[in-house]
C-alpha positions in Angstrom: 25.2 -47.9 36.0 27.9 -49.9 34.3 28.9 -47.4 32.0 28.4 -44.4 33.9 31.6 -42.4 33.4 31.9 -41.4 36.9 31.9 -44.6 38.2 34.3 -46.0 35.6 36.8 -43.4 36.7 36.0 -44.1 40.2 36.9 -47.6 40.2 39.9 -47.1 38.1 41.4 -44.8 40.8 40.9 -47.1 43.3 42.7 -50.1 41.0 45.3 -47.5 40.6 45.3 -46.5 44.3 45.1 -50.1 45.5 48.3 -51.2 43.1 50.5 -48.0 43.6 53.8 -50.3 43.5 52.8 -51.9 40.5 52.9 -48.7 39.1 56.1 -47.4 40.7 57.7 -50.8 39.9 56.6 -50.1 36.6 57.7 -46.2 36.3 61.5 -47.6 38.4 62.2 -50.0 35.4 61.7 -47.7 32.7 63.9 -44.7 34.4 66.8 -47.5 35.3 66.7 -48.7 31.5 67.4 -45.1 30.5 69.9 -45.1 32.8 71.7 -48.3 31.8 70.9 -47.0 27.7 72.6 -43.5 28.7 75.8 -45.3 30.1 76.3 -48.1 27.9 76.5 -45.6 25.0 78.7 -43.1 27.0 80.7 -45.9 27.2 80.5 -46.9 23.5 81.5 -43.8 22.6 84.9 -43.2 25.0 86.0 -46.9 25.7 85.2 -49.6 23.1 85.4 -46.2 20.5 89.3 -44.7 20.0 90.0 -41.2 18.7 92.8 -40.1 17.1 94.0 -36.3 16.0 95.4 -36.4 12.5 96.4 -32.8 11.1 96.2 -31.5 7.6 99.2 -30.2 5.7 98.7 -28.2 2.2 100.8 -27.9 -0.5 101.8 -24.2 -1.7 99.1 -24.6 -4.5 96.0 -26.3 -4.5 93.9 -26.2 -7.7 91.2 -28.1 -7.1 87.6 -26.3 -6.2 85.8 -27.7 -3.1 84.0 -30.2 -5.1 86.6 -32.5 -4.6 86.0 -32.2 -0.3 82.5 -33.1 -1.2 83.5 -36.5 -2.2 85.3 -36.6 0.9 82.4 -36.1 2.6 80.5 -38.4 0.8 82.8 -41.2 1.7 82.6 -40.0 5.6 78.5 -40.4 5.3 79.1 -44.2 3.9 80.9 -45.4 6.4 78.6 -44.5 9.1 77.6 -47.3 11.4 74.3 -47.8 13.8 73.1 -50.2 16.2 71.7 -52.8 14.3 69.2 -54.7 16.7 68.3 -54.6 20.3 71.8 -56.6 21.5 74.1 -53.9 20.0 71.6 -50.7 21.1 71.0 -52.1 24.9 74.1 -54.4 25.2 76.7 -53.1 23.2 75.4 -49.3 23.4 75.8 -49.0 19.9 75.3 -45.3 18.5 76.4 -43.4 15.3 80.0 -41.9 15.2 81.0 -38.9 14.6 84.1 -36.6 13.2 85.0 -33.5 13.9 86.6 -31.1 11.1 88.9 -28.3 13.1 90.4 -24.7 11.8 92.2 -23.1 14.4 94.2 -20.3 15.6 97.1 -20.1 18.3 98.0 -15.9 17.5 97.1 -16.4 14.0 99.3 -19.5 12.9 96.8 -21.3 11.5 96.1 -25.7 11.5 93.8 -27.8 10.3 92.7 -30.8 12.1 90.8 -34.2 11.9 89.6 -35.7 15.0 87.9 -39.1 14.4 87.8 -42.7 15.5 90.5 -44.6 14.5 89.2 -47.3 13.0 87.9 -44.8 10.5 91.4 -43.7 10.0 92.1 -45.3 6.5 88.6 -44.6 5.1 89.1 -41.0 5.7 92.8 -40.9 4.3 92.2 -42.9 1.5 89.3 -40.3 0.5 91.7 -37.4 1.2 94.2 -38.6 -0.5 92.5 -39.7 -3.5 90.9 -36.4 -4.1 94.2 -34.4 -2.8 97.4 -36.3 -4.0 99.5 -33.5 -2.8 98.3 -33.4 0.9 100.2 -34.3 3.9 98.2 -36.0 7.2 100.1 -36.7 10.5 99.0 -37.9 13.3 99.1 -35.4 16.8 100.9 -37.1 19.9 99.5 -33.7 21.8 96.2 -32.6 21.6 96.5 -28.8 20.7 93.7 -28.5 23.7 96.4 -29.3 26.6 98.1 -25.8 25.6 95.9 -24.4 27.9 94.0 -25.7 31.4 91.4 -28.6 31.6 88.7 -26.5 32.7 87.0 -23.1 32.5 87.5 -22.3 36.3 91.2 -23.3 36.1 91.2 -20.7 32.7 90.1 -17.8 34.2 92.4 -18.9 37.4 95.3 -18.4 35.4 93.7 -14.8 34.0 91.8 -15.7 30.3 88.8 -14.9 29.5 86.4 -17.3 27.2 83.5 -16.0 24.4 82.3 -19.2 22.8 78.8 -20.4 21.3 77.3 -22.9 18.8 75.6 -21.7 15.9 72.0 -22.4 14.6 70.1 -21.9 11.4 67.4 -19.2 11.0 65.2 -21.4 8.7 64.2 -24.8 9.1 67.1 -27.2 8.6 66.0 -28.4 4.7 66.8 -24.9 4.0 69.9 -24.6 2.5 72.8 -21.9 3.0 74.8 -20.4 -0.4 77.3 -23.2 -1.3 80.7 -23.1 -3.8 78.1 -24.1 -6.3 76.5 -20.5 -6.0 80.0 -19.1 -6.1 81.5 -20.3 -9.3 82.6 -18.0 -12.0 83.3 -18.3 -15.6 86.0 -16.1 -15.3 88.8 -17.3 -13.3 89.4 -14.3 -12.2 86.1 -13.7 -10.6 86.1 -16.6 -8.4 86.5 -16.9 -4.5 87.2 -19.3 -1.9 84.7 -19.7 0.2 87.0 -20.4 3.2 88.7 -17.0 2.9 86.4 -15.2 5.2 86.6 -18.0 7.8 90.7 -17.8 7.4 91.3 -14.4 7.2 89.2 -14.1 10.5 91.5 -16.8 12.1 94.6 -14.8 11.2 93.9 -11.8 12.5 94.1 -12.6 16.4 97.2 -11.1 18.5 99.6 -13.5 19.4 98.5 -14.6 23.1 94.8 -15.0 21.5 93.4 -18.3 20.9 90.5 -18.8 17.9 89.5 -22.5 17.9 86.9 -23.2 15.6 85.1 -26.9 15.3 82.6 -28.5 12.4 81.1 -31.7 14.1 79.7 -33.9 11.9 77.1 -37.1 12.5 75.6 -38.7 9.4 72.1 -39.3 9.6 71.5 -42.9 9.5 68.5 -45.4 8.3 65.1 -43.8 9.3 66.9 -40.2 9.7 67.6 -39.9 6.4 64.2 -40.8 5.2 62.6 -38.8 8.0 64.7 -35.8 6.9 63.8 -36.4 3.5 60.5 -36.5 4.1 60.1 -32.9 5.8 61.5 -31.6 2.8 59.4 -32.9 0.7 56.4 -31.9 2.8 57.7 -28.6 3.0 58.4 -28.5 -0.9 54.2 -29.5 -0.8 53.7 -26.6 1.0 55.3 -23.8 -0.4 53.2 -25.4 -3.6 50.0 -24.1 -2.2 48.7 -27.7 -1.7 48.2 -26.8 2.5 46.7 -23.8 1.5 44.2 -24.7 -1.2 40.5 -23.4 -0.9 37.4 -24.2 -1.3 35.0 -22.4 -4.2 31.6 -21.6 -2.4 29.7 -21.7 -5.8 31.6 -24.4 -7.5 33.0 -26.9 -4.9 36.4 -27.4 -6.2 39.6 -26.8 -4.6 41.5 -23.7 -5.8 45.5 -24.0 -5.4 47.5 -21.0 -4.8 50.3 -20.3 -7.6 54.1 -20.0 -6.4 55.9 -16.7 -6.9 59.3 -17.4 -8.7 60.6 -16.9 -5.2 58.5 -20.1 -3.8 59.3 -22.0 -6.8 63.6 -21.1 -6.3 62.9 -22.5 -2.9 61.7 -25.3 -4.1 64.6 -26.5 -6.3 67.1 -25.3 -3.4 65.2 -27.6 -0.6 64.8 -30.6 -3.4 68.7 -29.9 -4.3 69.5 -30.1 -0.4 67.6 -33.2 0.4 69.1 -34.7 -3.0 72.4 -35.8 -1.0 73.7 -37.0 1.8 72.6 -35.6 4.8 74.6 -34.8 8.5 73.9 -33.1 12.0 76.1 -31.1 12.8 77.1 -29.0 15.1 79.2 -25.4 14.4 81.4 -24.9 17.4 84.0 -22.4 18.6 85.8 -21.3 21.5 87.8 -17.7 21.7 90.1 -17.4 24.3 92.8 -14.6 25.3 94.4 -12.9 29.0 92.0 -10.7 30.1 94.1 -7.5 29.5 93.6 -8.0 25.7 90.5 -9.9 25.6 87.7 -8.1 23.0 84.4 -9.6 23.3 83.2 -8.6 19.9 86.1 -10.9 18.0 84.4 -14.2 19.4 81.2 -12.3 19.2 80.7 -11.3 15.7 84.0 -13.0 13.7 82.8 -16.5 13.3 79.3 -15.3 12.9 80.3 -13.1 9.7 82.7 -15.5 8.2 79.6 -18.1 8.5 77.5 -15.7 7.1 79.2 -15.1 3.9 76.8 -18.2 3.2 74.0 -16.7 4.1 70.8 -15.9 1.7 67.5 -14.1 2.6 65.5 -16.1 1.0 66.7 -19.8 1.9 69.0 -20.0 5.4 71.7 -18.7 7.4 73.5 -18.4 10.5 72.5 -17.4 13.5 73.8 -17.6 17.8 72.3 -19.7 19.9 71.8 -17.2 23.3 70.7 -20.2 24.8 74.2 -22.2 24.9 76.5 -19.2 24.8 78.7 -17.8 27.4 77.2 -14.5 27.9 74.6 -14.5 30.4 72.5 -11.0 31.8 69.5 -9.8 33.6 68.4 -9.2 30.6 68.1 -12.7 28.8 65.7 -15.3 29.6 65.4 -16.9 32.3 66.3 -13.7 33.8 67.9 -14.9 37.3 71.1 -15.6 38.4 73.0 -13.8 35.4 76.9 -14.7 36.9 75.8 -18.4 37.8 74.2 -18.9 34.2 78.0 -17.5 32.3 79.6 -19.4 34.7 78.2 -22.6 34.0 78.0 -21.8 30.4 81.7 -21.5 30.4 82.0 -24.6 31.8 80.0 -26.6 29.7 80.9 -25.4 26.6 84.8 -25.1 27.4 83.9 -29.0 28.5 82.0 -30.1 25.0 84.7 -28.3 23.1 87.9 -30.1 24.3 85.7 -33.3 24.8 84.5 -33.1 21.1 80.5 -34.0 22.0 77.8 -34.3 19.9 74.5 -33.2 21.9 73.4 -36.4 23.9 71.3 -38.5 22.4 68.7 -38.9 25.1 66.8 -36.8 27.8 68.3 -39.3 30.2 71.8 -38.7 29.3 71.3 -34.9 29.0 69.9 -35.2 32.4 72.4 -36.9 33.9 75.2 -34.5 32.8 73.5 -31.6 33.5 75.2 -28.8 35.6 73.6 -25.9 38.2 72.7 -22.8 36.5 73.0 -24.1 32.9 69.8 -25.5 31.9 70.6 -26.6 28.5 68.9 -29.7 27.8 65.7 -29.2 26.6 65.3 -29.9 22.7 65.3 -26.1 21.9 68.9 -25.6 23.1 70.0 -28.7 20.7 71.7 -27.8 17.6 69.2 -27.3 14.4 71.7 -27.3 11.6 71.5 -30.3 9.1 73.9 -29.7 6.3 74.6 -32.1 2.9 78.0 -32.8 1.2 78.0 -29.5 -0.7 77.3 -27.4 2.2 79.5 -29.1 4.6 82.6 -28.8 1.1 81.8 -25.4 1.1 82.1 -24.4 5.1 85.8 -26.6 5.1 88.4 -27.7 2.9 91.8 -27.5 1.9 92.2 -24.0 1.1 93.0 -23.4 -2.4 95.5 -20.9 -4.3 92.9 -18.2 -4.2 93.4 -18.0 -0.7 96.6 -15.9 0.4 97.8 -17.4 3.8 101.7 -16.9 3.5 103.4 -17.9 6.4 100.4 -18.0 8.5 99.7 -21.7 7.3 102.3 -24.5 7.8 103.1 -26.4 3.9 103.9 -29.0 2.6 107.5 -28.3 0.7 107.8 -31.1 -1.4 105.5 -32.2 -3.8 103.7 -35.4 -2.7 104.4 -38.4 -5.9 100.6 -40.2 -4.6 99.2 -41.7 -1.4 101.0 -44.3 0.5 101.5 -47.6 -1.3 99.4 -50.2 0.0 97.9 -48.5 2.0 94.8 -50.5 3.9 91.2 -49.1 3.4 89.5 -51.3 5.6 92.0 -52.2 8.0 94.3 -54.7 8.6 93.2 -58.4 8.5 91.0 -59.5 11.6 91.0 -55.7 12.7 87.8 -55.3 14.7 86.5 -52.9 16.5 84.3 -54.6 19.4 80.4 -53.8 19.0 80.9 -51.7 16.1 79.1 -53.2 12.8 79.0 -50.9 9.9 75.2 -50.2 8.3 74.5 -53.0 5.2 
């Protein structure tokens, strides 16, 4: 009778019955410690962490190829930070920074921003400046976001109309897009820039049209890195043949299939991929323009084809995410309330794009800023792209001489003799930011 399954069940549900509010007690603590987790690192992020908005000035001729941005990259993704125990992740509310790499377009004058915390301010100009001598990096009293109202309903109130959307991969995220790498020439008069498309799309808006185009990037941190190196090396196991092996009926052993030299080129471009550093990111942008002259297709397709310049069949490319974009119908799932959905859309997007926000990085906190009619925070509407150094290099940099911008693109006149003297890489002395400790 003892170990008679029904009875065993029965007598658990009545323990579980008889001591509901231990359970509820139980179920209470863990939903308020998500709570508590989700503010303390909203308030990591806005209070104890300052932002700054530095933009980027060129000179008339820049020689060097976008392997020099990757180094500036590189120095971004080793200056990350993380909570290091369970005082700075439940106390201080630790989390990973972020930066956020901006091209944008007020009726085709284009600037290049930088917004990132400020104690990361001489890291990133020292790298900047080190790879491009000649470069000119000034801080922004006015956010170039206050040009136009504080939210979407207060936008369209004053008669503009918004298109904006975040873009995902196709592939898995150890997939690589084509890089500068693929690009190179011989011939110096075969190269390109890889940021022309991207530019020559900015430039092309009217003058009352707004193109505001935003490259977030998060470096993966401790077990991230590993965990993302991992799945591309599983993945790289798979396209071997190894999770498809067979058996021989007659003999017993295990047959492997063979790669085709496509599987085997995918191999070297996933093992080249997880080979260096490694961010999330997320590819964000906002086009905006009065509603007499507004053209849906320019926010539509024009970032999505510059993007896709990148793009290869057989590794990765860019793609909309129909689940965080503005346009909303009858027609796309969930298929109810097509005008509330938009609505909210706008709102939220307009919201993360002046705000600069990564995706939360917890149920709890997604659920807490969640808004009617704009489900977005189940894991499918996150953001899948994971790019490296040379990918992030390729997608932004200083444009070089390749590129013709003329007067579209503010310059720096006078040649610039080196970077500041003495100037502090990591900070001045007994600078501190509160609960911020770098990774060892």
């Amino acid at each position: 009778m003892a170990s008679d399954p029904a009875l065993i069940l029965g007598r658990i549900l009545s323990w579980l019955v008889i001591y509901w509010w231990l359970w509820l007690f139980v179920v209470l603590l863990f939903i308020a410690s998500q709570v508590w987790k989700a503010y303390i690192q909203q308030y990591f992020r806005k209070i104890t962490s300052t932002w700054m908005l530095l933009e980027l000035r060129f000179p008339r001729e820049i020689t060097r190829s976008p392997r020099a941005m990757e180094q500036v990259f590189a120095t971004v993704h080793a200056i990350k930070n993380s909570a290091a125990d369970q005082e700075e992740r439940w106390w201080d509310g630790e989390v990973p920074l972020w930066f956020s790499f901006e091209a944008v377009s007020f009726g085709g004058e284009l600037h290049f921003y930088l917004f990132i915390p400020a104690i990361r301010r001489n890291h990133i100009e020292a790298a900047l400046y080190a790879n491009y001598p000649d470069i000119e990096l000034t801080e922004v009293a006015d956010d170039y976001i206050h040009r136009l109202p504080p939210d979407a309903k207060k936008l369209y109130e004053a008669g503009y109309r918004i298109f904006g959307n975040e873009l995902i991969f196709v592939k898995k995220s150890m997939y690589p897009i084509r890089t500068y790498i693929d690009l190179e020439a011989p011939a110096e008069e075969k190269e390109v820039d890889p940021m022309a498309s991207l530019i020559e799309t900015l430039s092309r808006i009217k003058p009352q049209e707004h193109l505001w185009f935003q490259l977030l990037v998060r470096p993966k941190v401790d077990d991230f890195i590993t965990a993302f190196a991992q799945e591309g090396e599983a993945e790289i196991e798979y396209i071997k043949g190894k999770s498809r092996s067979t058996i021989d009926p007659k003999t017993g052993l295990t047959i492997f299939a063979t790669p085709s030299p496509s599987e085997t080129e995918a191999m070297k471009a996933v093992d080249r991929k997880i080979a260096k550093p490694a961010f999330d990111v997320i590819v964000r942008y906002m086009y905006i323009a009065p509603k007499d002259i507004f053209v849906q297709s320019i926010g539509r397709r024009g970032i999505l084809s510059a993007m896709n310049q990148y793009a290869t069949q057989n590794f990765n490319m860019f793609k909309h995410n129909v689940w965080v974009w503005t346009l909303a119908k009858i027609w796309y799932a969930p298929f109810i309330f097509p005008l509330q959905r938009a609505k909210g859309r706008r709102w939220s997007l307009y919201d993360r794009y002046r705000k600069r926000e990564m995706w939360p990085d917890s149920y709890m906190e997604a659920l807490l800023k969640w808004r009617p009619f704009h489900w977005g925070f189940k894991p499918w509407f996150r953001s899948n792209v994971v790019l490296n150094t040379e990918e992030l290099a390729t997608i932004y940099h200083p444009p070089t001489m390749l590129v013709l911008t003329g007067p579209l693109l503010k310059r720096v006149e006078a040649r610039r003799v080196g970077p500041p003297a003495g100037l502090p890489i990591y900070g001045e002395e007994g600078e501190e930011l509160p609960g911020l400790k770098d990774d060892e």
